[in-house]
C-alpha positions as CSV (number, residue, x, y, z in Angstrom):
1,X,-121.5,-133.3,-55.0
2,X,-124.9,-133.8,-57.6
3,X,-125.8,-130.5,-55.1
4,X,-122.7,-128.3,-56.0
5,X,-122.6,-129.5,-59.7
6,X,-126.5,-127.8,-59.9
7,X,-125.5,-125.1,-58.0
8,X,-122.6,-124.2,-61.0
9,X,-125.0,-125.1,-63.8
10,X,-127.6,-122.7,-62.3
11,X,-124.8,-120.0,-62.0
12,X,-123.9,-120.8,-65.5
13,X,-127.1,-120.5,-66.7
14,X,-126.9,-117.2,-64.9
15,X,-124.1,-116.0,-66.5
16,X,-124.5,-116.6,-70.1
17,X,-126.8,-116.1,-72.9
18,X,-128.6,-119.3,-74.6
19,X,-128.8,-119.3,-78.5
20,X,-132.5,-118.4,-78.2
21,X,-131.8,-115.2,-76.0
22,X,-128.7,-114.3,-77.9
23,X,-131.2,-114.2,-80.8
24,X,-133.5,-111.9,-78.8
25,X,-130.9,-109.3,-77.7
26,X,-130.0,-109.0,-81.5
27,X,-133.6,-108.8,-83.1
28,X,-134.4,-105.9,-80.0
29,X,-131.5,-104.4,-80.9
30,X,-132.2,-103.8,-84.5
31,X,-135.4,-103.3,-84.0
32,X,-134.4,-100.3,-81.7
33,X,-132.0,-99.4,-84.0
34,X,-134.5,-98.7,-86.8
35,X,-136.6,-96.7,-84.1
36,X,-132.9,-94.7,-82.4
37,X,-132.2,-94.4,-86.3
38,X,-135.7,-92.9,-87.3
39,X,-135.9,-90.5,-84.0
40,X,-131.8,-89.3,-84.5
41,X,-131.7,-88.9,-88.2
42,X,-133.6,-86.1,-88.0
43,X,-131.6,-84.2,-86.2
44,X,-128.5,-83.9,-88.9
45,X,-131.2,-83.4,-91.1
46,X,-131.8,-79.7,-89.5
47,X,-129.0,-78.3,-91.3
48,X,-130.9,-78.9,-94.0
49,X,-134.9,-78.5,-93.1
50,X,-134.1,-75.0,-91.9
51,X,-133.5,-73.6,-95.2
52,X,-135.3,-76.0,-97.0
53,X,-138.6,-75.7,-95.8
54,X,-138.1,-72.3,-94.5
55,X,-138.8,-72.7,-90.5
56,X,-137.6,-71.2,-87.7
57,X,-135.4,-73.0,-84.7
58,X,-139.0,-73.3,-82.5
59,X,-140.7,-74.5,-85.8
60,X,-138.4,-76.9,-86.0
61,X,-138.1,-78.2,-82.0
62,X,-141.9,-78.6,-82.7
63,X,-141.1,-81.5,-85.4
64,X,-139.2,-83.0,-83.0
65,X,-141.6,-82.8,-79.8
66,X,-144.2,-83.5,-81.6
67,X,-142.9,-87.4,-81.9
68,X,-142.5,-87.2,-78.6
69,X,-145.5,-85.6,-77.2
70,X,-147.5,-88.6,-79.6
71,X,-145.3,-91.3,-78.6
72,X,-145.8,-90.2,-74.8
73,X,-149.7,-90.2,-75.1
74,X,-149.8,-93.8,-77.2
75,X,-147.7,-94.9,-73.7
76,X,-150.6,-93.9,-71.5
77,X,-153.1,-95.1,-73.9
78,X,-151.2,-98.8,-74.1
79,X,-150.6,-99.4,-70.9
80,X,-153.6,-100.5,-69.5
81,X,-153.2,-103.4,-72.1
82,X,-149.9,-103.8,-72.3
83,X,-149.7,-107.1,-69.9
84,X,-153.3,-108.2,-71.4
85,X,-151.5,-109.4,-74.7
86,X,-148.6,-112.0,-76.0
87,X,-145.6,-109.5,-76.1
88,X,-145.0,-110.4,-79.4
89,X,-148.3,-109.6,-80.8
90,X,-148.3,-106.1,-79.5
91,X,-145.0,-105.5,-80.5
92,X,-146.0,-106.3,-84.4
93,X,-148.7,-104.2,-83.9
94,X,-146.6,-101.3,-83.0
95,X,-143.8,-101.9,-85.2
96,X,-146.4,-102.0,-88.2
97,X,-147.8,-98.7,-87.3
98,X,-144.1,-97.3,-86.9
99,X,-143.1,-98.6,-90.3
100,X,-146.2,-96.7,-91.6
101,X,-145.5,-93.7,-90.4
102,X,-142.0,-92.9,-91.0
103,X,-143.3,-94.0,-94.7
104,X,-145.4,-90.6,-94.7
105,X,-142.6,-88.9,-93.4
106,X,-140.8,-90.1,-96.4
107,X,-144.1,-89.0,-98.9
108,X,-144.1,-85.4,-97.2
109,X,-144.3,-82.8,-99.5
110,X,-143.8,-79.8,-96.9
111,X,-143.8,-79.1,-92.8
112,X,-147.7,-79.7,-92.1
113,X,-147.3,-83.0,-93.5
114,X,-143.9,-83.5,-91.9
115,X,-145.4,-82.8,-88.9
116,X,-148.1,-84.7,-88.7
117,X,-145.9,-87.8,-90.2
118,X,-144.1,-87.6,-86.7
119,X,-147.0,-87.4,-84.7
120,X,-148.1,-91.1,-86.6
121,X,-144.7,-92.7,-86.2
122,X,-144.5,-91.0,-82.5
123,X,-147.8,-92.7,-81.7
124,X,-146.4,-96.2,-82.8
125,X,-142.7,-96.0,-82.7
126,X,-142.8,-94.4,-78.7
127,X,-144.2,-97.9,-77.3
128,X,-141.8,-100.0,-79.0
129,X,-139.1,-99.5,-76.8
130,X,-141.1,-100.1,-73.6
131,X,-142.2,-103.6,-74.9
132,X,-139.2,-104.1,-76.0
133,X,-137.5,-103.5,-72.0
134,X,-140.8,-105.9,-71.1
135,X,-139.7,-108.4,-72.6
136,X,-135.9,-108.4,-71.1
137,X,-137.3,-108.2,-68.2
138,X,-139.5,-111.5,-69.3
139,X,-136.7,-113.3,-70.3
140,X,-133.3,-111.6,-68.6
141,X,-132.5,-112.1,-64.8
142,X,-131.7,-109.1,-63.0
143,X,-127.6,-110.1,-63.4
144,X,-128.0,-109.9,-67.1
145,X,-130.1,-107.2,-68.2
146,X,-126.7,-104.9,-67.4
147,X,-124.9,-106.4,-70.3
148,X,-128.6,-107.0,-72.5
149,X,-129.1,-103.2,-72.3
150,X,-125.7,-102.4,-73.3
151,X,-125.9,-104.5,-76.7
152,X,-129.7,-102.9,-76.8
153,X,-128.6,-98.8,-76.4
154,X,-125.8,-100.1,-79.4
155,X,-128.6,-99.1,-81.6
156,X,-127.3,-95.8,-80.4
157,X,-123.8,-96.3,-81.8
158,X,-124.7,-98.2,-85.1
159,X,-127.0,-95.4,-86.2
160,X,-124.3,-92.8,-85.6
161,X,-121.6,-95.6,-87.4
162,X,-124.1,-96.1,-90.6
163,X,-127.8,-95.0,-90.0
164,X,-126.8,-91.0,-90.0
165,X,-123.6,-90.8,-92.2
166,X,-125.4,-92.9,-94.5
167,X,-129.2,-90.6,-94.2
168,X,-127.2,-87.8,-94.6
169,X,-125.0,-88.9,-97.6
170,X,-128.6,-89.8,-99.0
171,X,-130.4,-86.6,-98.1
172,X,-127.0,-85.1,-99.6
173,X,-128.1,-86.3,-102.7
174,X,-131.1,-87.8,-103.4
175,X,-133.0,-85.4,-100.6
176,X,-134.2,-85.0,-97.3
177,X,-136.7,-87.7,-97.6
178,X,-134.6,-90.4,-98.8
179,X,-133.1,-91.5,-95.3
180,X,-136.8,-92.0,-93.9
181,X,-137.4,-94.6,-96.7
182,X,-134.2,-96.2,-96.1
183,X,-135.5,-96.8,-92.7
184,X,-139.0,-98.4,-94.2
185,X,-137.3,-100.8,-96.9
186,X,-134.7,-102.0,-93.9
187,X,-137.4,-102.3,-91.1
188,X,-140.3,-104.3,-93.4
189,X,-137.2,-107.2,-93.8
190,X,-136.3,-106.8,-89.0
191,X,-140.4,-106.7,-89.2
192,X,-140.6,-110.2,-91.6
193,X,-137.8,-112.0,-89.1
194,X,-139.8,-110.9,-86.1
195,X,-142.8,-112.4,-86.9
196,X,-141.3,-116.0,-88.2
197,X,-138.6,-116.5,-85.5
198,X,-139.8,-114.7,-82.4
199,X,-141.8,-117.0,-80.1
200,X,-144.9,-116.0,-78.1
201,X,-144.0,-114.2,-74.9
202,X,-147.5,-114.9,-72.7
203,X,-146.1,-116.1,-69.3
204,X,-146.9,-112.8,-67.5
205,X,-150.9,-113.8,-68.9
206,X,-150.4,-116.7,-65.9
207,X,-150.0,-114.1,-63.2
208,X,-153.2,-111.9,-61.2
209,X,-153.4,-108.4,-62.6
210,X,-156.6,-106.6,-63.2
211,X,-158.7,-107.3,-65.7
212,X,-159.8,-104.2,-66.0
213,X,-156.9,-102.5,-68.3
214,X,-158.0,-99.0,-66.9
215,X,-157.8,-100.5,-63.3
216,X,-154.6,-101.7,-64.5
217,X,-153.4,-98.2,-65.3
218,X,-154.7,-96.7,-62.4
219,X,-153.0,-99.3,-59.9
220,X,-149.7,-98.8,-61.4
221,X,-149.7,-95.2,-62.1
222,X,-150.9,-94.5,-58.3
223,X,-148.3,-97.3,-56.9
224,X,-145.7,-95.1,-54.9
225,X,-142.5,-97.2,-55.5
226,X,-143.2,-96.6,-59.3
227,X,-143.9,-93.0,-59.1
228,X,-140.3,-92.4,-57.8
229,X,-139.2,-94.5,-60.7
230,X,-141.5,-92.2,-63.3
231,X,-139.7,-88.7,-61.3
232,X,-136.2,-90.0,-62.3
233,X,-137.2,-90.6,-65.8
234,X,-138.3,-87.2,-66.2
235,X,-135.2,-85.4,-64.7
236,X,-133.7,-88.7,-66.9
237,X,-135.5,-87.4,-70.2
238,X,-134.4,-83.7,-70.0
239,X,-130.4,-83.7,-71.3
240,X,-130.7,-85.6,-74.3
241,X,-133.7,-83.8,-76.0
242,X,-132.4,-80.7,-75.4
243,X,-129.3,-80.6,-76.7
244,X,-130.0,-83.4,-79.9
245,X,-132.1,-81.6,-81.8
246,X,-129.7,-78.6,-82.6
247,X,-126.7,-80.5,-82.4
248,X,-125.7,-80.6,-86.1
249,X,-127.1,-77.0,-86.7
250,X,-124.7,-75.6,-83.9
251,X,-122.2,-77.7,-85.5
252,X,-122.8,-76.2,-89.1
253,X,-123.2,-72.8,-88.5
254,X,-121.0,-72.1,-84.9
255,X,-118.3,-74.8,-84.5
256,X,-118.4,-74.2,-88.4
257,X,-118.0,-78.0,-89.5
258,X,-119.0,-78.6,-93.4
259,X,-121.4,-80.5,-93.9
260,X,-119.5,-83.0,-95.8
261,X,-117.3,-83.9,-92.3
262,X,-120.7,-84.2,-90.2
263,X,-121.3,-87.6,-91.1
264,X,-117.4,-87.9,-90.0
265,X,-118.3,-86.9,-86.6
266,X,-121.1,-88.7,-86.2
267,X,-119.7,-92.0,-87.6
268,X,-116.3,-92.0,-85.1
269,X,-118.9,-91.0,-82.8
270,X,-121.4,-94.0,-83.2
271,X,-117.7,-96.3,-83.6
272,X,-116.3,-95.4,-79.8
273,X,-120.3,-95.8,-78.6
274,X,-120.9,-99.3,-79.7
275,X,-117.8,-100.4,-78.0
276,X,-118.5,-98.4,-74.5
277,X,-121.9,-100.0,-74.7
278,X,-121.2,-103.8,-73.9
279,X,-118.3,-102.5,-71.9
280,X,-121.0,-100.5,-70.1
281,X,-123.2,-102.8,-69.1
282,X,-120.9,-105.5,-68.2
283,X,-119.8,-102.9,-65.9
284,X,-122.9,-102.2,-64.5
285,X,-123.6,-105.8,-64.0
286,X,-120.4,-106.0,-61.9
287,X,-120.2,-102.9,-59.8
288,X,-123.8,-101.5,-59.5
289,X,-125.9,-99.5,-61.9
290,X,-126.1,-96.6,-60.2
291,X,-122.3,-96.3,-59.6
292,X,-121.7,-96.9,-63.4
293,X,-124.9,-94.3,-63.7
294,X,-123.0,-91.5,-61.2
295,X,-119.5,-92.6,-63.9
296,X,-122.1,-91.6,-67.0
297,X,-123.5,-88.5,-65.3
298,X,-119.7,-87.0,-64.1
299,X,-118.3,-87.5,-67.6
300,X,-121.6,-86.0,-69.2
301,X,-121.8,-83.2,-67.3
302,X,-117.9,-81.7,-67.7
303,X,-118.3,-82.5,-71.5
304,X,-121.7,-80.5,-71.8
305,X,-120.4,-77.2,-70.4
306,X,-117.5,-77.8,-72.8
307,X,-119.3,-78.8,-76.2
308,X,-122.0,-76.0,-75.9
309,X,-119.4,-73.1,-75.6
310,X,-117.3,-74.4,-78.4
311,X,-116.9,-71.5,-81.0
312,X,-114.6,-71.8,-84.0
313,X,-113.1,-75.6,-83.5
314,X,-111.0,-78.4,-85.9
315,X,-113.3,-81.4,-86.7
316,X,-110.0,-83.7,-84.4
317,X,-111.4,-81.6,-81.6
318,X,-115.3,-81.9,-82.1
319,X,-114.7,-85.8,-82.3
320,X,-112.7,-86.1,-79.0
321,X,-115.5,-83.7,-77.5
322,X,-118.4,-85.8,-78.5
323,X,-116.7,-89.3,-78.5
324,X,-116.9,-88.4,-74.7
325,X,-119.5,-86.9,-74.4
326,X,-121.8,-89.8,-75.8
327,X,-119.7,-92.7,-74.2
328,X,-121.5,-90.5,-70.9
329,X,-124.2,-90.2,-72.0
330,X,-124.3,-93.8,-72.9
331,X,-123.6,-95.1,-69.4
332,X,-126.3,-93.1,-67.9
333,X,-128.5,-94.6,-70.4
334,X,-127.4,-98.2,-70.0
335,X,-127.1,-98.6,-66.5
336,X,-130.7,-96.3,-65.5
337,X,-132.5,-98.6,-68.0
338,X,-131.3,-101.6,-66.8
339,X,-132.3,-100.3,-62.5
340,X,-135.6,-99.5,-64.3
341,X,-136.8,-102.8,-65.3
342,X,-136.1,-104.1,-61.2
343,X,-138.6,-101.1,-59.9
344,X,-142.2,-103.0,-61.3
345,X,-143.1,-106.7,-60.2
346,X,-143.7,-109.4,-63.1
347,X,-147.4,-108.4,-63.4
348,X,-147.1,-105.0,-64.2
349,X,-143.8,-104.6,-66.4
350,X,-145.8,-104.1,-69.5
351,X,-148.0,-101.1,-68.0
352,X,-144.9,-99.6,-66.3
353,X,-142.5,-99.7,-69.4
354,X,-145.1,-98.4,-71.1
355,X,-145.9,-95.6,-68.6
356,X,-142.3,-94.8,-67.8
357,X,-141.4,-94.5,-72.2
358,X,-144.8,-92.0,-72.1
359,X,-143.3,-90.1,-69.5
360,X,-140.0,-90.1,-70.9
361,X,-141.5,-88.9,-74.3
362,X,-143.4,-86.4,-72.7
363,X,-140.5,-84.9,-70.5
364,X,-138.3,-85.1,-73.9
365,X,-140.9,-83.4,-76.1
366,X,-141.2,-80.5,-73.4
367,X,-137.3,-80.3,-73.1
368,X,-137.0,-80.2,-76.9
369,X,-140.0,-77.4,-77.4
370,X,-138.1,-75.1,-74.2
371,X,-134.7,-75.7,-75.9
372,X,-136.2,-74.6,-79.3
373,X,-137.5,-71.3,-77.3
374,X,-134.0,-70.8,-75.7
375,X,-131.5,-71.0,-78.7
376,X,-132.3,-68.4,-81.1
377,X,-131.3,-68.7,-84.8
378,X,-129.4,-65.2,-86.2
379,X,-129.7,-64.1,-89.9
380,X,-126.2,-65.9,-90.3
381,X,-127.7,-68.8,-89.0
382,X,-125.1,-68.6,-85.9
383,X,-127.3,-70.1,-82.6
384,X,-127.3,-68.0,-79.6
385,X,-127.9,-69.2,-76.0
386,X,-126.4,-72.8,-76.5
387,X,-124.5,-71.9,-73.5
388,X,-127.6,-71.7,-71.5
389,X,-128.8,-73.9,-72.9
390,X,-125.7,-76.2,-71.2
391,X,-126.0,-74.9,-67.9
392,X,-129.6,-76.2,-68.0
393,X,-128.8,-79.6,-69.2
394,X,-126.5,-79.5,-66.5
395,X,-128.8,-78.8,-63.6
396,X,-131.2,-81.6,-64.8
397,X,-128.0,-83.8,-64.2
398,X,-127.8,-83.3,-60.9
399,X,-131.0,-83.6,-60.3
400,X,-131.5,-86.7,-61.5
401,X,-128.3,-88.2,-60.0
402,X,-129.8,-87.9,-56.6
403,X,-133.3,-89.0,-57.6
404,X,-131.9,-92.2,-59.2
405,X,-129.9,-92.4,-55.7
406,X,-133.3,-92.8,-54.4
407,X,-134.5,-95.6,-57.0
408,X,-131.4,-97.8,-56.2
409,X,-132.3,-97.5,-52.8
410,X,-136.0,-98.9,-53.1
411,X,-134.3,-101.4,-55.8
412,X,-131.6,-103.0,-53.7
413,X,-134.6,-102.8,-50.7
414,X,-136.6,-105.3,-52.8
415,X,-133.9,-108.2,-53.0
């Protein structure tokens, strides 16, 4: 009887979230918000750098690769010391250095400064999700991260809800470098909670790695079961960066939405993806990630071909189109993230996460920079080749259904 009543407590304990780790999924999830918010606001904000600073489509792709091309080479660089530190030191560390940087984006007088302000926060901000997935792993059995992840990728929705309609209601009005200091006053307060409530997270330092952080690197870059992880990531990586960065331009300009009803459809949007989150990974956690991950992938890739040949459309439309379209896209997100953090063992979380957000920073920065050579900008400001740009995005789909096919494999191997 003492035997079965331990056996339910354990299961409990399982199951649910303690007041400490309830705390921890929220303060990741805002701080990923800030970092979603930072890395998504920018693409609204096209519509309006275009003309503004007077750059081209591939000028413009190169703002946005250029985060990611930083933030993948700050992964490489951190990972060899990424499980030689308390968690929450490094994580300050980053998360100061973001906070920085998206402060010169906000002091940017013109693109060379722009552009080199991404490049700063890209360097910082690109690490702090991989930390950040550390540390679930840290503190989250496998049975939970499912549902963790799903309140996590809500930074996702909330930035859509009130991050962009809000940036772009600023940038509206006060300029295009308002919404970037917006993002610096809110993330100094996360930043100040972080520090005071957040307790060390050093129990991976009890475990034998190398000592050697290069060594480190090398053994968990060269380790085959994580290579096949890093391949999905990439294929993983392509879809979103692609397509994001033009998003409200194509809107603007070829589905002919004003301005003023763009932070509508990002707001409904971000509404319908904050609930299909939780849902999500609960889901996940209850049928399999990779089933909920082939659900994600389905849905995104029917609403793809249909979003990027939209001409002429009513905003009722463009909502219904993209409230789908994410709530796929979200799935594929929540449910791959959460088979990621079962591919490394305890000792090497930190260097993986950190080597699997360079790669995926890397593989988005090269997506965005081909997508910015694809889509061409006419003197109307009508963008040509979005189509293509679709079918591409599509192919990377399937491509990364079947490698992720292979990661759940060597996953489900492992138990």
């Amino acid at each position: 009887m003492w035997e079965l009543k331990k056996s339910m407590e354990n299961t409990v304990s399982q199951t649910k979230f303690t007041s400490y780790q309830a705390f921890i999924v929220a303060i990741l999830a805002i701080l990923q918000f800030t970092v979603v918010l930072d890395f998504m606001v920018l693409s609204p904000l096209g519509a309006i750098l275009m003309p503004e600073l007077k750059i081209l489509p591939s000028e413009f792709g190169l703002v946005v690769s250029a985060y990611a091309f930083s933030a993948g080479a700050s992964g490489l660089l951190a990972a060899g010391f990424a499980d030689k530190f308390d968690r929450k030191k490094i994580l300050i560390f980053f998360y100061t250095g973001f906070v920085l940087g998206t402060l010169f984006c906000a002091l940017a007088p013109n693109y060379e400064l722009l552009l080199a302000a991404r490049i700063v926060t890209g360097l910082f901000g690109g690490v702090i999700s991989s930390i950040s997935f550390a540390i679930i792993s840290d503190l989250f059995a496998m049975q939970l991260r499912g549902r963790v992840m799903g309140f996590v990728q809500m930074a996702f929705g909330v930035s859509q809800v009130l991050g962009i309609p809000i940036g772009l209601w600023l940038a509206n009005n006060y300029g295009w470098h308002s919404p970037f200091m917006m993002i610096v006053i809110f993330s100094i307060a996360i930043g100040v909670v972080l520090v005071i409530f957040m307790k060390p997270i050093n129990e991976h330092l009890k475990l034998k790695s190398d000592k050697n952080p290069f060594l480190h690197l090398w053994h968990t870059i060269s380790n085959t079961n994580y290579i096949k992880g890093f391949f999905g990531t990439v294929l993983l990586a392509t879809g979103g960066f692609m397509l994001m960065p033009f998003s409200s331009a194509f809107s603007t300009n070829n589905i002919k939405i004003s301005m003023d009803d763009l932070p509508i459809v990002y707001g409904v949007t971000g509404v319908f993806t904050m609930i299909a989150g939780p849902l999500m990974g609960k889901l996940s956690d209850k049928i399999g990630k990779y089933k909920v991950f082939v659900i994600g992938t389905i849905i995104s890739m029917v609403m793809v071909i249909i979003y990027t040949q939209l001409g002429v459309t009513s905003l009722g439309v463009l909502i219904l189109v993209n409230v789908i379209l994410f709530i796929g896209i979200t799935s594929r997100i929540i449910s791959a993230t959460a088979l990621m953090t079962a591919v490394p063992n305890p000792q090497d979380r930190g260097a993986f996460m950190s080597i699997n957000s360079s790669i995926q920073q890397i593989s988005g920065g090269i997506a965005a920079g081909v997508a910015g050579l694809i889509v061409v900008q006419t003197p109307s400001g009508v963008l040509e080749h979005f189509d293509t740009l679709g079918y591409v995005v599509l192919v990377s789909m399937i491509a990364a259904a079947g490698f992720m096919y292979v990661v759940n494999k060597m996953v489900m191997a492992k138990k």
